[in-house]
C-alpha positions as CSV (number, residue, x, y, z in Angstrom):
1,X,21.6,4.1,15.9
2,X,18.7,5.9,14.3
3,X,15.4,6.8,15.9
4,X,13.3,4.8,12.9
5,X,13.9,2.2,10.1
6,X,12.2,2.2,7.0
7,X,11.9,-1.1,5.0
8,X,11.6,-0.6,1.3
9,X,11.7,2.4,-0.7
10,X,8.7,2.4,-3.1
11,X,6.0,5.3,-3.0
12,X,5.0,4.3,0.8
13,X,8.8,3.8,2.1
14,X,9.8,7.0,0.2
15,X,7.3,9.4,1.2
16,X,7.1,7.6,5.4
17,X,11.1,8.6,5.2
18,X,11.1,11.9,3.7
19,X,8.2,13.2,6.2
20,X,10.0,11.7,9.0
21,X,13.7,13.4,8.4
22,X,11.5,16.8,7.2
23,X,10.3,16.3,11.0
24,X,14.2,16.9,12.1
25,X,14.0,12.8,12.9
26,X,16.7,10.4,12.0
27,X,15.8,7.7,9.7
28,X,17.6,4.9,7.8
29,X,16.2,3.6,4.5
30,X,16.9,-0.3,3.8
31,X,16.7,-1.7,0.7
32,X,18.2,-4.6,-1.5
33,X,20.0,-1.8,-3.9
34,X,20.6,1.0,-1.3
35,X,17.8,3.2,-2.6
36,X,15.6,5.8,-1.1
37,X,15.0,9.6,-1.7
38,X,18.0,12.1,-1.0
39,X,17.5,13.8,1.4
40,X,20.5,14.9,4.6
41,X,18.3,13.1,7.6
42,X,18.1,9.7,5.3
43,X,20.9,7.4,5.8
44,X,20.5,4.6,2.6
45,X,21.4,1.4,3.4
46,X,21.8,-1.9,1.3
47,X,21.1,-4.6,2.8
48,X,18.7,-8.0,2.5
49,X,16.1,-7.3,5.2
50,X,14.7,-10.4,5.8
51,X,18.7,-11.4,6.9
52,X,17.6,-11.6,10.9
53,X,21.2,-10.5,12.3
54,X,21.3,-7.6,9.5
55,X,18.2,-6.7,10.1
56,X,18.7,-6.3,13.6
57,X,21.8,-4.9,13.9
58,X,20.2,-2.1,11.5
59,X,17.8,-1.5,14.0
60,X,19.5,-1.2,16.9
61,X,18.0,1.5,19.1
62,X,15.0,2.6,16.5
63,X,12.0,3.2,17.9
64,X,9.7,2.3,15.1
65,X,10.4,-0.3,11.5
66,X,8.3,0.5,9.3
67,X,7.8,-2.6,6.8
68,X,6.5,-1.0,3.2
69,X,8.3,-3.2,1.4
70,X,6.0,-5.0,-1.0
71,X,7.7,-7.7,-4.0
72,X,7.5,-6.3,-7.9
73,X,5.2,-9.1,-9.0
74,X,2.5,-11.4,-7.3
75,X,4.4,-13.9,-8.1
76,X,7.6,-13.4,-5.7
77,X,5.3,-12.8,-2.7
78,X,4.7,-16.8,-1.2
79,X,8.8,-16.4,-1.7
80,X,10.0,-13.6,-0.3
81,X,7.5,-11.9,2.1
82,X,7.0,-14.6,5.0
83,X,11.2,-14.5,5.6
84,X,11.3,-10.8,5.3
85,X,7.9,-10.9,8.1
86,X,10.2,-12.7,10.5
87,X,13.1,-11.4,10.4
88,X,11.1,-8.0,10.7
89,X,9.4,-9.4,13.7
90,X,12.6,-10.5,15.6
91,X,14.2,-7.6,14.9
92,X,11.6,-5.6,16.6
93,X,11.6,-7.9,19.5
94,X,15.4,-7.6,20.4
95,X,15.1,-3.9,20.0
96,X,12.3,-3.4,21.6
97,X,10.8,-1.4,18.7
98,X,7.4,-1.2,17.2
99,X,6.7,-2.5,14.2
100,X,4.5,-0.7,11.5
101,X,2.9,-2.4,9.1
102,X,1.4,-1.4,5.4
103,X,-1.3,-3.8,5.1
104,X,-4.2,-3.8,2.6
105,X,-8.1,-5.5,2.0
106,X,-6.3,-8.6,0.9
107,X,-7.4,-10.9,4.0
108,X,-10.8,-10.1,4.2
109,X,-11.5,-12.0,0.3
110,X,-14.7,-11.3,-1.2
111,X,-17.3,-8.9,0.8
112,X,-21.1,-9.0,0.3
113,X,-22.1,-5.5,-1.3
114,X,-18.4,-4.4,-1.0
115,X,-18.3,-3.2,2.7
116,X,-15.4,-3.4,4.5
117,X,-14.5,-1.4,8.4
118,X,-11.8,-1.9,10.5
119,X,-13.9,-5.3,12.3
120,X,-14.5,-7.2,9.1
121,X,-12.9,-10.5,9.6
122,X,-10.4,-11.8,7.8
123,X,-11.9,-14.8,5.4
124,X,-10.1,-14.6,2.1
125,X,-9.5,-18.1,0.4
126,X,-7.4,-16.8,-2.4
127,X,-3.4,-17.3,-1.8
128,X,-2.9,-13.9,-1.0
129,X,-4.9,-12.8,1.4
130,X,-4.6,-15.6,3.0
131,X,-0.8,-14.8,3.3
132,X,-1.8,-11.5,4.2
133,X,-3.6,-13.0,7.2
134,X,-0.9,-15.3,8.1
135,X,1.2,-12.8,8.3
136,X,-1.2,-10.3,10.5
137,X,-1.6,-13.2,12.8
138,X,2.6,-13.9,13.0
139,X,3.0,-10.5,14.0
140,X,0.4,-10.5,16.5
141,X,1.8,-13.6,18.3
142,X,5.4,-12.6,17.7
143,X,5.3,-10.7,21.1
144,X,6.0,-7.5,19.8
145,X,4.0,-3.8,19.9
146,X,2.6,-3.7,16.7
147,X,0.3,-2.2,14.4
148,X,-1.2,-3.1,10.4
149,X,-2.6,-0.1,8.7
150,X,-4.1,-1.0,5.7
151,X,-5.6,1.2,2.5
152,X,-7.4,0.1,-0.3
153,X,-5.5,0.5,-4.1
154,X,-2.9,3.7,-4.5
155,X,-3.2,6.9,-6.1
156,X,-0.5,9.5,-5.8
157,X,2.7,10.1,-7.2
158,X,4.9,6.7,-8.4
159,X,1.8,4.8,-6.8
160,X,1.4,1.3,-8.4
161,X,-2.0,0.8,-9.8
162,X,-4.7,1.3,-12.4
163,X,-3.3,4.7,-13.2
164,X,0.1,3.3,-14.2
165,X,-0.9,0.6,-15.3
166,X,-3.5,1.2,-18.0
167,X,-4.9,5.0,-17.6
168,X,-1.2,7.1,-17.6
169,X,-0.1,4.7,-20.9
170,X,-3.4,5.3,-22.9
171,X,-3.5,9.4,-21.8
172,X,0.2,9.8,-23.1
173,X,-0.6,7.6,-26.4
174,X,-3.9,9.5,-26.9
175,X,-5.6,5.8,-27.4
176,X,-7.8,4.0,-25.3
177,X,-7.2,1.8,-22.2
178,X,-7.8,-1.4,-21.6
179,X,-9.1,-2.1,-18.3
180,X,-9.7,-5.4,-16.3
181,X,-12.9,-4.9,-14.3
182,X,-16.4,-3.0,-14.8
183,X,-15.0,0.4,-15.1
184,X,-18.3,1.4,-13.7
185,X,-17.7,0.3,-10.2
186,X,-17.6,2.3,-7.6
187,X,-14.1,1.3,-5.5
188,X,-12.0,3.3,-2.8
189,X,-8.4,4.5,-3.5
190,X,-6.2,5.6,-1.3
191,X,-3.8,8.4,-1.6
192,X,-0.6,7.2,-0.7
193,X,0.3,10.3,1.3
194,X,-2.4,9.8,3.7
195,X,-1.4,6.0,4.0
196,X,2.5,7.4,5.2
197,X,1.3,10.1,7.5
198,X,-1.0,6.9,9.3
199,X,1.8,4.8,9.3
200,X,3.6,7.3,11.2
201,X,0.9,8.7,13.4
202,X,-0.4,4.7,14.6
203,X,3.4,3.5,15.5
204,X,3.6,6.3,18.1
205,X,0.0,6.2,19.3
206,X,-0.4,2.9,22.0
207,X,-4.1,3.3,21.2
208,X,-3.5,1.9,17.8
209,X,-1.1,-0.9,19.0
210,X,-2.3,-4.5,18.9
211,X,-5.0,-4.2,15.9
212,X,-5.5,-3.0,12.5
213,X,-6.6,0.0,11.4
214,X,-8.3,1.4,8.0
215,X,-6.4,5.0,6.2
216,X,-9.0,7.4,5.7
217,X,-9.8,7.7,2.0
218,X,-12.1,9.7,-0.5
219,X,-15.4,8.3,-1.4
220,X,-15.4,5.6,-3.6
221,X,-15.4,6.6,-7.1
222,X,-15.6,4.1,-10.6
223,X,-12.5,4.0,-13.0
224,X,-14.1,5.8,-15.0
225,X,-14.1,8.8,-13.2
226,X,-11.0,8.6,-11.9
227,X,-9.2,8.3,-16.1
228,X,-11.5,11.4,-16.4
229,X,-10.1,13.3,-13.7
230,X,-6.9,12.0,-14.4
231,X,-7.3,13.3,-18.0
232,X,-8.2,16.8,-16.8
233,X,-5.5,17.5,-14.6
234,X,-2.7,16.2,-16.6
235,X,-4.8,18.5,-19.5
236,X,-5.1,16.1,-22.0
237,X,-8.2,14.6,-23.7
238,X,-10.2,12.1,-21.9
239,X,-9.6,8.8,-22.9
240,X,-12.0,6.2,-23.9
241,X,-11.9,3.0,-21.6
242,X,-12.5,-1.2,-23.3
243,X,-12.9,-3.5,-20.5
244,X,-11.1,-6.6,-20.8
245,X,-13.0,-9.2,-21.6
246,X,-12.8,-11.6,-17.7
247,X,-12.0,-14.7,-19.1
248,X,-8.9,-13.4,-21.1
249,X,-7.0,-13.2,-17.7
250,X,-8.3,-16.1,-16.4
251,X,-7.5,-18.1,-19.1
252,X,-4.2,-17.3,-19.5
253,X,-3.4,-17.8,-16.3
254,X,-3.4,-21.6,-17.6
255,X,0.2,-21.2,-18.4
256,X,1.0,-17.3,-17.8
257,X,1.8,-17.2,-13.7
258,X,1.4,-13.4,-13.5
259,X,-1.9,-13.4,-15.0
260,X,-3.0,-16.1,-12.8
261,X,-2.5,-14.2,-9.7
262,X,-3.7,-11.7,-11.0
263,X,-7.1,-12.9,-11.9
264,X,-7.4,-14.3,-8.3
265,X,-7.9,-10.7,-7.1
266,X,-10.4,-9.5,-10.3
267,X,-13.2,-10.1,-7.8
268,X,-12.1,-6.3,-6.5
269,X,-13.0,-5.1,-9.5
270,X,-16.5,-6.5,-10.7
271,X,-18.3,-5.9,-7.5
272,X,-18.9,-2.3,-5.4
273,X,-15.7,-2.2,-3.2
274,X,-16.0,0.3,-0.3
275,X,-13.5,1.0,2.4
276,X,-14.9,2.7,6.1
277,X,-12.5,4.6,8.0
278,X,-14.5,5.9,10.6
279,X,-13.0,4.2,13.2
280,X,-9.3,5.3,12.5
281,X,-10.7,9.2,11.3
282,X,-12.5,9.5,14.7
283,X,-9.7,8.2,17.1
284,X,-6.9,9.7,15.4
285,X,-8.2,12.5,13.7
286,X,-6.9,11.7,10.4
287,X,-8.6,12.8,7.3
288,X,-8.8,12.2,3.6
289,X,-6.7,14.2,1.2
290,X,-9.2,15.1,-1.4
291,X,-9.3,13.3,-4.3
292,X,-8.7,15.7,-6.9
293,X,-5.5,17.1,-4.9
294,X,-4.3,13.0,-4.6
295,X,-5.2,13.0,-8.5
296,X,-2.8,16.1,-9.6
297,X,-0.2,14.5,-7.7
298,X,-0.9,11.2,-9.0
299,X,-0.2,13.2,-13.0
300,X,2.2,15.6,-11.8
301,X,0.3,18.5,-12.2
302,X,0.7,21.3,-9.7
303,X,-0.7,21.8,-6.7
304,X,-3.6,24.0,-6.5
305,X,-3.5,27.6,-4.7
């Protein structure tokens, strides 16, 4: 028995475990390989989590599961997420547990001037967000306590995202990036760290149960900016940015899956893309790691005094 189960292991799983057992609390790790960060209040476990008597059995007696598991590629998600949701969902519901959610601004599609709170419906029409909504709306009828908190794209350390992909590549070449979308945009990241510490403050909170809620996040700032931070605190040269061309993607999308899917989300990137938090900040009292603090750990520079 453990007092909380975390699903997955990536930047969200890792750093949701780690605060958790640094809070003297017991925590178990699943994931398909047994991985997780070391750590003496961190039990690893390897295990398929969308198995429901698994699943279940590795939740006995938790009081929260925290799902931050999230598939590689766009491409596994229509396969492997829905089975993983329900076996999440029943094994919340035989344990009695609540069940945490990392959602993000996938289900509410395309946004006129960008503007997304916490009461934006939920009207994508692309294949993801719409299995994002499924899923939001599964776990909401699946007669469990329950909450979604959702961020906008990561920043942080071993976050997934622009940085990674294009800016960190291009900084440590000393050559330019290549970036798909107007790098003159202003959109929201979220620091990944602030995402983990709402997880973990919503699931105990009955306030927060039954809805989803927004992770308070900097002020929107373009990619620009952020490979010109990036570039300072990591104290090399700022890079110059080429923006992909939008029809590349698209049209190889005609026969390359991965860049299909991924040109069904571009829209994020062409268009202003602001994420309010007000509503979460004011009943919870969470705030925004700073984005220059979320940046130096995003390069692995250190912290400032």
């Amino acid at each position: 028995m453990t007092d909380h189960v975390v699903i997955g292991a990536g930047s969200i799983g890792s750093t949701v475990a780690h605060l958790l057992a640094e809070r003297g609390e017991s925590v178990r790790i699943v994931t398909r390989r047994g991985s997780g960060p070391e750590h003496p209040g961190i039990e690893r476990v390897a295990a398929d989590a969308s198995d429901v008597p698994r699943v279940t059995e590795l939740s006995r007696g938790a009081k929260v599961i925290y799902h931050c598991a999230n598939p590689p590629s766009y491409t596994m998600w229509e396969r492997l997420l829905p089975p993983l949701q329900t076996a999440l969902i029943a094994a919340a519901k035989t344990n009695d547990a609540v069940l945490a959610l990392t959602g993000s601004l996938y289900a509410y599609g395309r946004r006129p001037r960008g503007l997304m709170d916490e009461h934006t419906p939920m009207e994508a029409t692309g294949r993801k967000g719409l299995l994002r909504k499924r899923m939001w709306e599964q776990a909401l009828a699946g007669g469990i306590r329950t909450v979604e908190v959702r961020g906008s794209d990561y920043i942080g350390k071993d976050a997934a995202g622009i940085y990674s992909l294009s800016i960190e590549p291009a900084l440590e070449r000393g050559r330019a990036a290549w970036i798909m979308g107007n790098p003159d945009m202003p959109h929201t990241f979220t620091f990944n760290g602030d995402m983990a510490r709402a997880l973990i403050r919503l699931a105990r909170d009955e306030r927060a149960w039954g809805r989803a809620w927004h992770v308070p996040s900097p002020p929107a700032i373009t990619i620009r900016e952020l490979a010109q931070r990036c570039a300072a605190a990591a104290g090399r040269p700022p890079i110059k940015l080429i923006q992909m061309p939008r029809f590349v993607m698209r049209s190889a999308g005609v026969v390359v899956p991965i860049a299909r899917e991924m040109a069904e989300m571009d829209y994020q990137w062409y268009a202003p893309f602001h994420m309010n938090a007000d509503e979460t900040a004011g009943t919870f009292g969470l705030t925004a790691t700073d984005l220059d603090t979320a940046v130096r750990d995003q390069v692995g520079a250190p912290a400032q005094p």
